[in-house]
Backbone as JSON Lines, residues from 0, in Angstrom:
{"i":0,"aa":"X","n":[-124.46,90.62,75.95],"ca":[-123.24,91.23,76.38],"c":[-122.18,90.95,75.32]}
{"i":1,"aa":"X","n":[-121.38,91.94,75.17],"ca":[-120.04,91.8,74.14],"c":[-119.18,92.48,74.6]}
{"i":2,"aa":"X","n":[-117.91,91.52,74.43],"ca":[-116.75,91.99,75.04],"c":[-115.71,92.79,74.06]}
{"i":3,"aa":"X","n":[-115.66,93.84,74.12],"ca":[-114.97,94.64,73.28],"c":[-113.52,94.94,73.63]}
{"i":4,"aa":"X","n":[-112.47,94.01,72.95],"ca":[-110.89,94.66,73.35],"c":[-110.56,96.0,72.6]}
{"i":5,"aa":"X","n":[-110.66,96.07,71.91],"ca":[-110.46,97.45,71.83],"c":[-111.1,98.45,72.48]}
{"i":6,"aa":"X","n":[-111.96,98.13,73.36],"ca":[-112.13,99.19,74.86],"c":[-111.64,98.91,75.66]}
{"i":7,"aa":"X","n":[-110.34,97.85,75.84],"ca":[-109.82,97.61,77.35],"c":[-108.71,99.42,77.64]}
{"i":8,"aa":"X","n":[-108.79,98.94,78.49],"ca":[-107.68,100.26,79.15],"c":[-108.24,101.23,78.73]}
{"i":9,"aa":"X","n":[-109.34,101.68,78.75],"ca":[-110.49,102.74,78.68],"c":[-111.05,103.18,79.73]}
{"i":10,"aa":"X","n":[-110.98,102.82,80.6],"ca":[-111.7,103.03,81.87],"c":[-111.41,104.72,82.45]}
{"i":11,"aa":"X","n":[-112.16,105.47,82.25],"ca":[-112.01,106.75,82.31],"c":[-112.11,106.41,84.24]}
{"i":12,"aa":"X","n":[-112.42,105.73,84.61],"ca":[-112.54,105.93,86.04],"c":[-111.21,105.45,86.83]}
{"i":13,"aa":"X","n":[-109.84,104.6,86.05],"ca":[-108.98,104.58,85.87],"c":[-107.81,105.69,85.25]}
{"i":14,"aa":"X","n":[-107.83,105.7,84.08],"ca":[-107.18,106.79,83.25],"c":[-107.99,108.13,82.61]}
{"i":15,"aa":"X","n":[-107.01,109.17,83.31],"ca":[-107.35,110.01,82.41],"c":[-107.64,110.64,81.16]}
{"i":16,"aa":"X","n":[-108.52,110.94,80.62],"ca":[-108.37,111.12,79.53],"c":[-108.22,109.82,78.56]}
{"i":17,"aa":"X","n":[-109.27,108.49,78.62],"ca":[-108.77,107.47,78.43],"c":[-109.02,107.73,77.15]}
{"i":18,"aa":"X","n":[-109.98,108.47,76.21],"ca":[-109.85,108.26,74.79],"c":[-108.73,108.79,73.98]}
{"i":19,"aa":"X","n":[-107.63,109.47,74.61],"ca":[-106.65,109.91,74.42],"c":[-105.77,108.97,73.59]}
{"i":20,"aa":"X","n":[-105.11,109.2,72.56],"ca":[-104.35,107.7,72.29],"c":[-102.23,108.08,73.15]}
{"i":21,"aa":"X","n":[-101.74,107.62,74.08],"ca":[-100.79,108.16,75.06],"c":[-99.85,107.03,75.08]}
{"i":22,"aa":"X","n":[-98.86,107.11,74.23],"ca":[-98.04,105.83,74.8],"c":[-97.12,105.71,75.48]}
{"i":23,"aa":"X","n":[-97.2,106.6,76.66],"ca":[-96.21,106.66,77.89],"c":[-97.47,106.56,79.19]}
{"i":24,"aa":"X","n":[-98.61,106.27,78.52],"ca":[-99.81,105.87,79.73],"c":[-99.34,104.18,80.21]}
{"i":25,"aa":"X","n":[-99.28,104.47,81.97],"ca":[-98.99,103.11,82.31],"c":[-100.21,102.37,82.19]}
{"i":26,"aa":"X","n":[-100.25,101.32,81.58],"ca":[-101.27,100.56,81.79],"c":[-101.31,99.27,82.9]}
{"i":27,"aa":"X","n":[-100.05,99.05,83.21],"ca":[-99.85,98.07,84.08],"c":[-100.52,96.48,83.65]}
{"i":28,"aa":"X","n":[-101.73,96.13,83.71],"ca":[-101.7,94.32,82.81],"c":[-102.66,94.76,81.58]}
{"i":29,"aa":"X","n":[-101.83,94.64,80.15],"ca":[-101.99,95.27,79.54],"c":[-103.27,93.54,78.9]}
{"i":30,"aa":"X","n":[-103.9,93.91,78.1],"ca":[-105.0,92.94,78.04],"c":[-105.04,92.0,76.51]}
{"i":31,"aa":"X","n":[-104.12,93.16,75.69],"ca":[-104.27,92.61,74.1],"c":[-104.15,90.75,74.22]}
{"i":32,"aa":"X","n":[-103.08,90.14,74.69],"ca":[-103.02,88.76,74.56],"c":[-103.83,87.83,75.59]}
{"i":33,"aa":"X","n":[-104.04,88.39,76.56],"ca":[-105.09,87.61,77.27],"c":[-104.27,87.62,78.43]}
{"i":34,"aa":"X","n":[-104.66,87.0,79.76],"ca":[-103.9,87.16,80.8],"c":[-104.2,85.56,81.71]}
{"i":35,"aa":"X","n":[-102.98,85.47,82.2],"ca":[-103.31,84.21,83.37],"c":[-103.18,82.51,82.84]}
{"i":36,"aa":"X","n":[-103.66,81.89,82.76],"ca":[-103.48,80.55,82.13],"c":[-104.44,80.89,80.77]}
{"i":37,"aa":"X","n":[-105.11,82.11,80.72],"ca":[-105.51,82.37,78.83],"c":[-104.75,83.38,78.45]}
{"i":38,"aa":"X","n":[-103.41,83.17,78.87],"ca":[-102.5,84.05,77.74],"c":[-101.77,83.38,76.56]}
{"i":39,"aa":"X","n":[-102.13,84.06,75.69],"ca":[-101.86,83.84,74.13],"c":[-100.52,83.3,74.28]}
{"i":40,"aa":"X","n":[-100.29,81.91,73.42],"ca":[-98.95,81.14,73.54],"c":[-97.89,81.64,72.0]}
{"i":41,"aa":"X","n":[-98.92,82.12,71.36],"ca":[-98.03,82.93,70.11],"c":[-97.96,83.95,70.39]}
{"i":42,"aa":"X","n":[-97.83,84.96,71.57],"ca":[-97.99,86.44,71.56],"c":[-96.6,87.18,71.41]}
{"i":43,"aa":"X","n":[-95.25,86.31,71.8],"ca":[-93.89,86.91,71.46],"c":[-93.59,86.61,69.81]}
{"i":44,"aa":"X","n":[-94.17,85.59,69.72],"ca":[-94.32,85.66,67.81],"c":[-95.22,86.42,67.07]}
{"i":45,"aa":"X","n":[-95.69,86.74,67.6],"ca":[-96.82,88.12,67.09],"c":[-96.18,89.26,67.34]}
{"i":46,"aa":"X","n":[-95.54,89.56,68.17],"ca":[-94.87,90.88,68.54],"c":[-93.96,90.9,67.62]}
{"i":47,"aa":"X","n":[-93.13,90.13,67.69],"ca":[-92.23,89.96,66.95],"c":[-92.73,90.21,65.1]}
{"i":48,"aa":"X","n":[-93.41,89.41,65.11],"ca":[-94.12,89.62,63.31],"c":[-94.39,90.58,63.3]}
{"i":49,"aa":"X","n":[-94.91,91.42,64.03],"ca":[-95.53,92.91,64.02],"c":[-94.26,94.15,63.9]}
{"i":50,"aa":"X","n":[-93.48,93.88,64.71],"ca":[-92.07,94.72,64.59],"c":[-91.35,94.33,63.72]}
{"i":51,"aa":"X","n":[-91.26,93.57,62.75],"ca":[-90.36,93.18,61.74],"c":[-91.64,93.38,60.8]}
{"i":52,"aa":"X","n":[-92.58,93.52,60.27],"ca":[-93.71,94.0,59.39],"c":[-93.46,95.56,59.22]}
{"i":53,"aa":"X","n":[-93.78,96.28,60.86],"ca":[-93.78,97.37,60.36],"c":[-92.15,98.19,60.51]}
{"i":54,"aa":"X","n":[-90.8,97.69,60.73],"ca":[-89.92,97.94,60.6],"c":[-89.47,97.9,58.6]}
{"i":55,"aa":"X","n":[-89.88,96.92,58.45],"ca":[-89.62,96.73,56.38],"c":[-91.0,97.83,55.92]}
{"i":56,"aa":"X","n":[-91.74,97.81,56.36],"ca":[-92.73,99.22,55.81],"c":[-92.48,100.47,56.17]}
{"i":57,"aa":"X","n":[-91.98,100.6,57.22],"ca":[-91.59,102.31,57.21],"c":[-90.03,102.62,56.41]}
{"i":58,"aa":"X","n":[-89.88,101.42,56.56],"ca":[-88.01,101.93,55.45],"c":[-88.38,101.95,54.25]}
{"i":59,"aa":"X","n":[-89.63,101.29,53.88],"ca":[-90.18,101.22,52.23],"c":[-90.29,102.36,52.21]}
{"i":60,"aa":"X","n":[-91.75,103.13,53.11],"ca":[-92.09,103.91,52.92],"c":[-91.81,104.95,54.21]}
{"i":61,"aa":"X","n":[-90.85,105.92,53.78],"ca":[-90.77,106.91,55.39],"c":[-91.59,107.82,55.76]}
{"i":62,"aa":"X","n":[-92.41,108.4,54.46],"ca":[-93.22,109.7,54.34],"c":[-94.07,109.35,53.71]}
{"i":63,"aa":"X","n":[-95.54,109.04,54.14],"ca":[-96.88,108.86,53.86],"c":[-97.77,109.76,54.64]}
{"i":64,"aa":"X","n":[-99.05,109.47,53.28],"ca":[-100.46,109.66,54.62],"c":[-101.68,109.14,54.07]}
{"i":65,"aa":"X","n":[-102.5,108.86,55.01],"ca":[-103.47,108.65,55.05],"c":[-104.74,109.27,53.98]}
{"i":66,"aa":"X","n":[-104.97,108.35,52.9],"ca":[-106.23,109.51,52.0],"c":[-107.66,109.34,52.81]}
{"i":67,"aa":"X","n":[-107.83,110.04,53.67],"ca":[-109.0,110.07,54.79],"c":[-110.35,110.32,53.86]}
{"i":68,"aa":"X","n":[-110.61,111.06,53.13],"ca":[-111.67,110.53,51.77],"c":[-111.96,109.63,51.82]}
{"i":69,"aa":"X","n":[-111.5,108.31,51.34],"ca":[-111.51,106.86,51.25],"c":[-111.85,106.51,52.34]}
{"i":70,"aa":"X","n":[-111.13,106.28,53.23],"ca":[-110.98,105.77,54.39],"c":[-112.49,105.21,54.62]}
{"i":71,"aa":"X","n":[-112.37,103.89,55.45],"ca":[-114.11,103.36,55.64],"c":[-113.82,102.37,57.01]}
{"i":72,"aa":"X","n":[-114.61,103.22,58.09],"ca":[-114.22,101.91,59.0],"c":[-114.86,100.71,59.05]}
{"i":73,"aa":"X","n":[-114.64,99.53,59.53],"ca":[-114.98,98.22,59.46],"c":[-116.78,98.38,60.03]}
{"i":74,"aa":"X","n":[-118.09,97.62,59.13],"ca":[-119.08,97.78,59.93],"c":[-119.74,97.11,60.92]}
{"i":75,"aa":"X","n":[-118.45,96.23,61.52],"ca":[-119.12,95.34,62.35],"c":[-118.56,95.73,63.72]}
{"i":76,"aa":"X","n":[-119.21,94.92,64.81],"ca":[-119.36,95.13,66.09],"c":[-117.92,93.86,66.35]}
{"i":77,"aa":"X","n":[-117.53,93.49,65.95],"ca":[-116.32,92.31,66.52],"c":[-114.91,92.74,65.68]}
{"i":78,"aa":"X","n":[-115.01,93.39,64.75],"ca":[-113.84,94.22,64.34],"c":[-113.99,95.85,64.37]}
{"i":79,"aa":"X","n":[-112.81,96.04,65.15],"ca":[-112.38,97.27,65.89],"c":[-111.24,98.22,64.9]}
{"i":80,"aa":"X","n":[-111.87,98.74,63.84],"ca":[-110.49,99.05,63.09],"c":[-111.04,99.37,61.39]}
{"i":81,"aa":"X","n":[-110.16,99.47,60.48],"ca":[-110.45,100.34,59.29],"c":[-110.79,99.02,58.11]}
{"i":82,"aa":"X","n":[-111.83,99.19,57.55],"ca":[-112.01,97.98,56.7],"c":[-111.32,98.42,55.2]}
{"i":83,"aa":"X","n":[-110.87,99.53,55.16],"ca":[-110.0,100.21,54.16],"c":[-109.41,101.03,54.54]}
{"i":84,"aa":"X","n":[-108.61,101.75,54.0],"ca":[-107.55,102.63,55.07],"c":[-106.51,103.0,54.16]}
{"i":85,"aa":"X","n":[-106.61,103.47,52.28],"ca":[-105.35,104.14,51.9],"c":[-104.5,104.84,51.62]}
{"i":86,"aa":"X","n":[-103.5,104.85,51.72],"ca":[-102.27,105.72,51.77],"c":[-101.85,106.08,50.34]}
{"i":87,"aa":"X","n":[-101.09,107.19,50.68],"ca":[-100.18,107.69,49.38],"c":[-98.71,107.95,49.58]}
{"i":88,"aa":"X","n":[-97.87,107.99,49.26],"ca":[-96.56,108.67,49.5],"c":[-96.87,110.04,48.81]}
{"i":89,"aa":"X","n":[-95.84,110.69,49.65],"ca":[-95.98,111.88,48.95],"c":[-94.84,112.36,47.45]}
């Protein structure tokens, strides 16, 4: 068995259209930091690093894209996400 977070809040038997990416979908207990006495004790410092990361990168850069050519997603089963992923300005 493997627990995959990047399938939480997928539950098509829950949400519609769950492969949809919707960010006005309520999710109600949202799962990224963990929940209950295993919730992540750095998770407002992570938020925080994350909104001040990508707040100084979009003022760097306002108008990009993605060179999807390149692009290579990660080949493992425990990372959920792009193991390369680059951009250009235009």
């Amino acid at each position: 068995m493997l627990f995959l977070v990047g399938a939480a809040n997928r539950d098509d038997r829950r949400y519609p259209d769950p492969d949809r990416f919707d960010i006005h979908r309520n999710i109600g207990q949202h799962l990224t930091f963990g929940y209950g006495v295993h919730f992540c004790l750095g998770a407002a410092l992570a938020r925080l690093e994350g909104r001040v990361a990508l707040d100084e990168v979009l003022q760097r850069f306002p108008e990009w894209d993605v060179d999807w050519t390149r692009a290579k997603l990660a080949p493992t089963s425990t990372v959920r996400g792009w193991e390369t992923l680059p951009v250009h300005t235009p």
